[in-house]
Backbone as CSV, one residue per row, in Angstrom:
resi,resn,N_x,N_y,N_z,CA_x,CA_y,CA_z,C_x,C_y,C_z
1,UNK,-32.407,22.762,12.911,-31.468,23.699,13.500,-30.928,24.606,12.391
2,UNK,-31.150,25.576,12.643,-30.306,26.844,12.084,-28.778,27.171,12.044
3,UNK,-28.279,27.390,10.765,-26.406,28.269,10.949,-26.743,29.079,11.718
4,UNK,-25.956,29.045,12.346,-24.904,30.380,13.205,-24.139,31.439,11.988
5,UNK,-25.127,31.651,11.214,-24.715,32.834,10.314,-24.150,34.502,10.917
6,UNK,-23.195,34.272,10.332,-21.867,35.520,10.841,-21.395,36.391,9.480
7,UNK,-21.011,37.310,9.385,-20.925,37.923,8.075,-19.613,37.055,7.235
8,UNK,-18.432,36.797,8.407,-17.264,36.225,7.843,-16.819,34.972,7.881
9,UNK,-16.746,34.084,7.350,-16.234,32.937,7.954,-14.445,32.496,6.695
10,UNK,-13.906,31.926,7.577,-12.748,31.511,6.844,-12.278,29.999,7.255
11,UNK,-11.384,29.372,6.771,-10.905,28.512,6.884,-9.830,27.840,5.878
12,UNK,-10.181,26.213,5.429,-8.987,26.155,4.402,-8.290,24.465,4.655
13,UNK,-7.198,24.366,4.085,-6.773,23.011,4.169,-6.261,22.549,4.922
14,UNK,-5.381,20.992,5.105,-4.728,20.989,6.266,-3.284,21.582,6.361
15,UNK,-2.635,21.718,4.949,-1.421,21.953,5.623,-1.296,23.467,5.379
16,UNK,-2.130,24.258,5.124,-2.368,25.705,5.145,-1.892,26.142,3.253
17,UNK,-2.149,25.917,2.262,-1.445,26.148,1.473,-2.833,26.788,0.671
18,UNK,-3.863,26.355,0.747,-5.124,27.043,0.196,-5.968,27.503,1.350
19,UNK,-6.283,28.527,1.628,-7.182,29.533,2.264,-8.565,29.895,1.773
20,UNK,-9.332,29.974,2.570,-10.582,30.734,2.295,-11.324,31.664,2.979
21,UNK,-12.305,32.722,2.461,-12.545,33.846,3.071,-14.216,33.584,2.294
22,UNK,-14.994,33.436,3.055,-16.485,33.769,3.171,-17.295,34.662,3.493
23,UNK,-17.795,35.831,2.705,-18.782,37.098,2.873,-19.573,36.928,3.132
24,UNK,-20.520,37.273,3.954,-21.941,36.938,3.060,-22.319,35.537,4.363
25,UNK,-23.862,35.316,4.213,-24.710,34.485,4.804,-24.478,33.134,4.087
26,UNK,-24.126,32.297,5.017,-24.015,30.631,4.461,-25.243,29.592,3.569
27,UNK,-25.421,29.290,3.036,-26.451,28.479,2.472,-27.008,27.223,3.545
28,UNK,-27.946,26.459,2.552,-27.693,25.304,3.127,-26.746,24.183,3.327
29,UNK,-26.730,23.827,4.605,-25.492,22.633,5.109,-26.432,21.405,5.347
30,UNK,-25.918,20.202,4.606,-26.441,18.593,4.417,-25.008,18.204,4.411
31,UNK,-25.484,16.578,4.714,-24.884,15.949,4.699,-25.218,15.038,3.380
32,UNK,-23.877,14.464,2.270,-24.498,13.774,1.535,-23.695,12.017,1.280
33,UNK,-24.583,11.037,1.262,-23.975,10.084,1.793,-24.173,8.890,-0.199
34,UNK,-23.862,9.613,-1.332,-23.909,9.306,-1.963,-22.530,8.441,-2.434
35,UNK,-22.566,7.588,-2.952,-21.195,6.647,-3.399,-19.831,7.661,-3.542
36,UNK,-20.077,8.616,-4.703,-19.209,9.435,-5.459,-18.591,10.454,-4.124
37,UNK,-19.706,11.200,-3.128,-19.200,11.841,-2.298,-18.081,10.868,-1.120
38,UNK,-18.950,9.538,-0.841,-17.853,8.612,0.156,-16.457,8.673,-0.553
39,UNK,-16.442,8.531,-1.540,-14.914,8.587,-2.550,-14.304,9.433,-1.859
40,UNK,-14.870,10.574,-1.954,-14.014,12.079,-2.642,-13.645,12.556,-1.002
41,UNK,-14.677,11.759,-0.179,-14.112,12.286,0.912,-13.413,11.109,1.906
42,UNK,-13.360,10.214,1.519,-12.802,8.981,1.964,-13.330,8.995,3.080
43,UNK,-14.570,9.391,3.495,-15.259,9.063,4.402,-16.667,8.372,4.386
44,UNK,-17.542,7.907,5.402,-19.157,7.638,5.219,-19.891,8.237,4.504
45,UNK,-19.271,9.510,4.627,-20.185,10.681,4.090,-19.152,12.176,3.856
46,UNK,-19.633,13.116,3.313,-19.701,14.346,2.518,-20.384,15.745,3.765
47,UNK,-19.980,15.936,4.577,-20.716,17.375,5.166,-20.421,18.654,4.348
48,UNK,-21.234,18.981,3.428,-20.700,20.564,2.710,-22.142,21.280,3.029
49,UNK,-21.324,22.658,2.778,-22.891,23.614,2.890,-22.412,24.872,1.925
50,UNK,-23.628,25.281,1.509,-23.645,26.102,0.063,-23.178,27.311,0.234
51,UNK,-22.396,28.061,-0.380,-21.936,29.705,-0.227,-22.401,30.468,-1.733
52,UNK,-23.981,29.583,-2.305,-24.261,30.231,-3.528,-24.464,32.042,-3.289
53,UNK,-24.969,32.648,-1.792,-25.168,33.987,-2.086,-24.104,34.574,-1.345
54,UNK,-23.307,34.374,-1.100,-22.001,34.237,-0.426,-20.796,34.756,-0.993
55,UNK,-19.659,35.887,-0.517,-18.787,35.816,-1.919,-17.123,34.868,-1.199
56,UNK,-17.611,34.101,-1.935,-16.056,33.341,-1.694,-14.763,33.584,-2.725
57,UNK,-13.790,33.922,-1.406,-12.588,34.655,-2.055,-11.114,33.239,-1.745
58,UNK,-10.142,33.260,-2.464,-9.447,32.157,-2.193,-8.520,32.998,-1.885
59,UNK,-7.836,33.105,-0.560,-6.822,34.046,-0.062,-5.190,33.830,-0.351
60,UNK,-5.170,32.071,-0.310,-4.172,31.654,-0.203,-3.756,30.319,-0.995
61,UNK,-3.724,30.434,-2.332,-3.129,29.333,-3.315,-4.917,28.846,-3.803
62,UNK,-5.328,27.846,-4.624,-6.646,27.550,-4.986,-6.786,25.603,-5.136
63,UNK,-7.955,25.268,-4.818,-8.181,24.244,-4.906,-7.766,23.879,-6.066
64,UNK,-7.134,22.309,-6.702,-7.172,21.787,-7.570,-8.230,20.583,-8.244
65,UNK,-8.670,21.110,-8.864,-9.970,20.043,-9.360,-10.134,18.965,-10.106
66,UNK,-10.562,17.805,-9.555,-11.379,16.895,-10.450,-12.772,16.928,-10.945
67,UNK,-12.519,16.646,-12.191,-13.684,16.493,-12.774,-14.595,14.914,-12.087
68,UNK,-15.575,15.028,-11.175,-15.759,14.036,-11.152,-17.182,13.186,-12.103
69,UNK,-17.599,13.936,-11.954,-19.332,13.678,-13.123,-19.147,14.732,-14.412
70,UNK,-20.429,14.611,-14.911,-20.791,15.362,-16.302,-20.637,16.594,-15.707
71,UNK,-21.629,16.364,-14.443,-21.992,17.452,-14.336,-20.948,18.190,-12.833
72,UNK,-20.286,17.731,-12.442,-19.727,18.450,-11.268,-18.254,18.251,-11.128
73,UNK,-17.471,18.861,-10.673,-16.549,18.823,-10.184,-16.240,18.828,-8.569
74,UNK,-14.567,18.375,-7.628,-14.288,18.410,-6.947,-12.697,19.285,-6.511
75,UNK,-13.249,19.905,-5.797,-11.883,20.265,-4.632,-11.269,20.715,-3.867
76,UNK,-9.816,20.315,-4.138,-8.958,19.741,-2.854,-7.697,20.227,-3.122
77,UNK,-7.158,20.757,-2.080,-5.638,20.865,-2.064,-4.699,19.366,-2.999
78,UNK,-4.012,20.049,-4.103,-3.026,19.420,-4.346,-1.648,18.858,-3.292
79,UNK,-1.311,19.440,-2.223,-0.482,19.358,-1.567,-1.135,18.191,-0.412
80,UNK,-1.863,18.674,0.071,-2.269,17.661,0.951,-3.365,16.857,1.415
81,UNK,-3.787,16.864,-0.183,-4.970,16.494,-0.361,-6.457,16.501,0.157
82,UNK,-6.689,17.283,1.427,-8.016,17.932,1.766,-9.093,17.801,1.095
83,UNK,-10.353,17.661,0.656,-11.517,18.074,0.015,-11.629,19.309,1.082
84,UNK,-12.228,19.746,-0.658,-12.746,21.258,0.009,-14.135,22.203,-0.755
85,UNK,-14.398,21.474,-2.087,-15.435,22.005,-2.796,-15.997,21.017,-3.344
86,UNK,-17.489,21.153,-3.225,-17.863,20.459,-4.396,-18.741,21.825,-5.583
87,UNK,-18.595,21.285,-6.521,-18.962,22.683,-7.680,-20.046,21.828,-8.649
88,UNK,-21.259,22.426,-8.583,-21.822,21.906,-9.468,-22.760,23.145,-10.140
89,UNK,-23.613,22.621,-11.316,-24.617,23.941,-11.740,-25.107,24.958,-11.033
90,UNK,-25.843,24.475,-9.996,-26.020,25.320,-8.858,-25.166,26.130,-8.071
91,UNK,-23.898,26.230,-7.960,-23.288,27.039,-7.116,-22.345,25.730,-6.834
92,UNK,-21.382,26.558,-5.629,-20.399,25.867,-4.757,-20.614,25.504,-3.186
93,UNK,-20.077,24.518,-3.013,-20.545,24.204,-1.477,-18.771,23.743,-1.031
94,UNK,-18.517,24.443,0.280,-17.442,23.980,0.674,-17.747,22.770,1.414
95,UNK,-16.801,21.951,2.189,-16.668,21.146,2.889,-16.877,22.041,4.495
96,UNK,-17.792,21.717,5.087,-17.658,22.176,6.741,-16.367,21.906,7.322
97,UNK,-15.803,20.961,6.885,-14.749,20.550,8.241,-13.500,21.347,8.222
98,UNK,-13.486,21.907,6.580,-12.194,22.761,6.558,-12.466,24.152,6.594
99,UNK,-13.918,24.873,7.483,-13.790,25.606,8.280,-13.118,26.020,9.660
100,UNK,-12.385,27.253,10.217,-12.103,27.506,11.153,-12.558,26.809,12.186
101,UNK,-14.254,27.393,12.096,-14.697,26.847,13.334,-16.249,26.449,12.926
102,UNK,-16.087,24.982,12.465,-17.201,24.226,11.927,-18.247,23.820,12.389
103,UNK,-17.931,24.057,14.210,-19.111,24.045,15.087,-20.561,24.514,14.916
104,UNK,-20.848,25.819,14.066,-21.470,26.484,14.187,-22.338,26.092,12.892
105,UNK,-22.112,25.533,12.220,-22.461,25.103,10.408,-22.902,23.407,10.759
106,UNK,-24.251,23.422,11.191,-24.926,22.711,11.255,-25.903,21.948,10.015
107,UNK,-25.447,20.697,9.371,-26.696,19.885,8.611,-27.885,19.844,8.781
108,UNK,-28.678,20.160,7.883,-30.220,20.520,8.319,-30.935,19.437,7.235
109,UNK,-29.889,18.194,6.287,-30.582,17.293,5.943,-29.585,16.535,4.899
110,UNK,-30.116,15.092,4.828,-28.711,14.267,4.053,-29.490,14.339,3.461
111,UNK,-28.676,14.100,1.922,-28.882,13.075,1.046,-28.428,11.910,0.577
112,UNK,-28.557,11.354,-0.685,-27.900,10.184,-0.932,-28.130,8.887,0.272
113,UNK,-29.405,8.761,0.276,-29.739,8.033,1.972,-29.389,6.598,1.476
114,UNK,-29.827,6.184,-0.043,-29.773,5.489,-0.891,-28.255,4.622,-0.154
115,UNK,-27.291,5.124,-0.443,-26.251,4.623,-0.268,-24.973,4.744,1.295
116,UNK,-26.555,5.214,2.041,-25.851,5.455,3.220,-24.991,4.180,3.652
117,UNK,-23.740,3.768,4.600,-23.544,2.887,4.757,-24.378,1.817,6.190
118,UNK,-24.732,1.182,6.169,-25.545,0.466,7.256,-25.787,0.970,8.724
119,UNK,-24.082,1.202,9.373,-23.682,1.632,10.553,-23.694,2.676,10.681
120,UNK,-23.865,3.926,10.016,-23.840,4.514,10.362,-24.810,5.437,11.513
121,UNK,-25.860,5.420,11.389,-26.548,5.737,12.001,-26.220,5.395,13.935
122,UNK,-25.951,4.277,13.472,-25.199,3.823,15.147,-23.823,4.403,15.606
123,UNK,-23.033,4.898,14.918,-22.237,5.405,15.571,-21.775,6.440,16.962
124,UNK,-23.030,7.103,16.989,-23.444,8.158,17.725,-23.383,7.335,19.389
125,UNK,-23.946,6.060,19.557,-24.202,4.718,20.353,-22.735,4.117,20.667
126,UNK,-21.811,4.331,19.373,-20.532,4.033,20.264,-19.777,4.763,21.828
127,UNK,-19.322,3.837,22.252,-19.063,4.224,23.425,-17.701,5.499,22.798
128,UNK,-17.080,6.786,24.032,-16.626,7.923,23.243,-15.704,7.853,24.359
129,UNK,-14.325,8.014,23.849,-13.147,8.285,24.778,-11.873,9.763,24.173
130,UNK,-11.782,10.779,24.928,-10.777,11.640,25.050,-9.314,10.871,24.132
131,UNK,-8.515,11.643,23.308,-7.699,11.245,22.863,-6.455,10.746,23.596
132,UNK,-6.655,11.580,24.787,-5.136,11.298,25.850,-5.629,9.729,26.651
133,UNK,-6.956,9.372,26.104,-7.892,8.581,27.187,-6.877,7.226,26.970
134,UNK,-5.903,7.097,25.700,-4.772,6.002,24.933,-4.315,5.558,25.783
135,UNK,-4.369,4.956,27.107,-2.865,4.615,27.619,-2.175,3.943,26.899
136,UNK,-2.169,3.341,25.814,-1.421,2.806,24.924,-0.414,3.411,24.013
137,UNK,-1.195,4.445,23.601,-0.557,5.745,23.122,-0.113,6.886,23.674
138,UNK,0.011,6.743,24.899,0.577,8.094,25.683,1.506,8.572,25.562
139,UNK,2.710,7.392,25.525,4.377,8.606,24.697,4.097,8.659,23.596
140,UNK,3.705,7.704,22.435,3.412,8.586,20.738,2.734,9.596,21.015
141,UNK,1.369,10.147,21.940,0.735,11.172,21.379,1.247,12.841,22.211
142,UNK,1.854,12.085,23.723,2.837,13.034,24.156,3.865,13.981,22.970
143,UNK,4.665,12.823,22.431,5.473,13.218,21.663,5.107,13.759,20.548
144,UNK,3.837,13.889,20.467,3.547,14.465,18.894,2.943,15.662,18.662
145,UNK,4.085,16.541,17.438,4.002,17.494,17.088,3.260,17.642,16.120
146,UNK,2.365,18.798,15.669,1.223,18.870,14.859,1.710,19.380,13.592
147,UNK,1.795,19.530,12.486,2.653,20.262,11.215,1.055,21.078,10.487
148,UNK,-0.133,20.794,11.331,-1.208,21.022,10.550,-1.411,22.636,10.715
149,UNK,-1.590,23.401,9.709,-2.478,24.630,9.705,-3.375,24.947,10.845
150,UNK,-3.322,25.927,11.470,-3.973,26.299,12.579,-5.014,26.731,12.496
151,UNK,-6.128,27.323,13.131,-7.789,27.038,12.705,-8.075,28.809,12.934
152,UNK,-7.234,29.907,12.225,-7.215,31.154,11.714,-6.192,31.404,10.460
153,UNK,-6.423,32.466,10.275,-5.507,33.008,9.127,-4.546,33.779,10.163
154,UNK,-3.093,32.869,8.847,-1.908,33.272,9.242,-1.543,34.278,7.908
155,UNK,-0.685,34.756,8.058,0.142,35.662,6.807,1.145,35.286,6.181
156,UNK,1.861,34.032,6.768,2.728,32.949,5.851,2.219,31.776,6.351
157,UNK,2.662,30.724,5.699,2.850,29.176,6.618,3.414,28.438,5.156
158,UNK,4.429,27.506,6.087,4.623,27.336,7.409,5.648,28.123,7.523
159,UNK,5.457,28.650,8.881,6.495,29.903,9.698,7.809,29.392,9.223
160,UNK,8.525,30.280,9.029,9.994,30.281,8.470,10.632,29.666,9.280
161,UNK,10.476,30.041,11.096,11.414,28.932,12.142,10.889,27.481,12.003
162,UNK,10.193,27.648,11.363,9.973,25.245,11.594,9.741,24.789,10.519
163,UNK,11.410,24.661,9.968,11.645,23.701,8.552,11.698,22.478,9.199
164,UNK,11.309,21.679,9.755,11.897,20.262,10.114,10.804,19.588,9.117
């Protein structure tokens, strides 16, 4: 499967404090399921895809980086900790998920199969329920207000009316 290549794409962290602005045709998008990436993303796996011919502009504050190898670095919002780059010789690859709209930025191959974790592959086989599907959670998730960055560019955040 092919990106849904668009001239612009943007996106950014969760609590809106680093922004991004994407020119240009997307690279390749993998998934990589190597030890170092499960870390960095405290997940199974790593979904990034490359913006090497791409011009990526940081609109709004900049990732803070770890050095994680010789050869590469990582990052992520200092504030709220997000992954958002991985940087190596080759170019930069953002994270898909802290795109706008990540739907469209499709994996066209993992790596790191080496260290995939067992289950994963089965997950897809789990049975899938709607978030409201909680009756357990129905007044917590009723009651709950989102503080997260919204999935466009704003011109401040967070809005001046909602200090709470």
């Amino acid at each position: 499967m092919s990106l849904d290549n668009r001239p612009i794409y943007t996106g950014g962290c969760q609590c809106g404090a680093v922004r991004f602005r994407v020119e240009g045709a997307l690279g390749d998008a993998s998934v990589c399921h190597c030890r170092m990436c499960q870390k960095a993303f405290g997940s199974f796996y790593a979904p990034l895809v490359s913006v090497r011919e791409a011009k990526l502009v940081w609109t709004r504050g900049a990732p803070k980086e770890f050095r994680s190898s010789n050869h590469a670095s990582r990052g992520f919002c200092e504030n709220c900790g997000t992954p958002l780059t991985y940087v190596a010789p080759d170019g930069i690859a953002l994270a898909i998920g802290a795109f706008d709209e990540p739907d469209g930025i499709v994996p066209a191959i993992q790596w790191g199969t080496e260290a995939k974790l067992p289950y994963v592959d089965g997950i897809a086989a789990l049975p899938g329920m709607g978030t409201m599907a909680d009756q357990e959670a129905a007044d917590f998730l009723a009651s709950l207000v989102s503080y997260q960055h919204p999935d466009h560019d704003t011109e401040t955040w967070p809005p001046e009316d909602d200090k709470e």
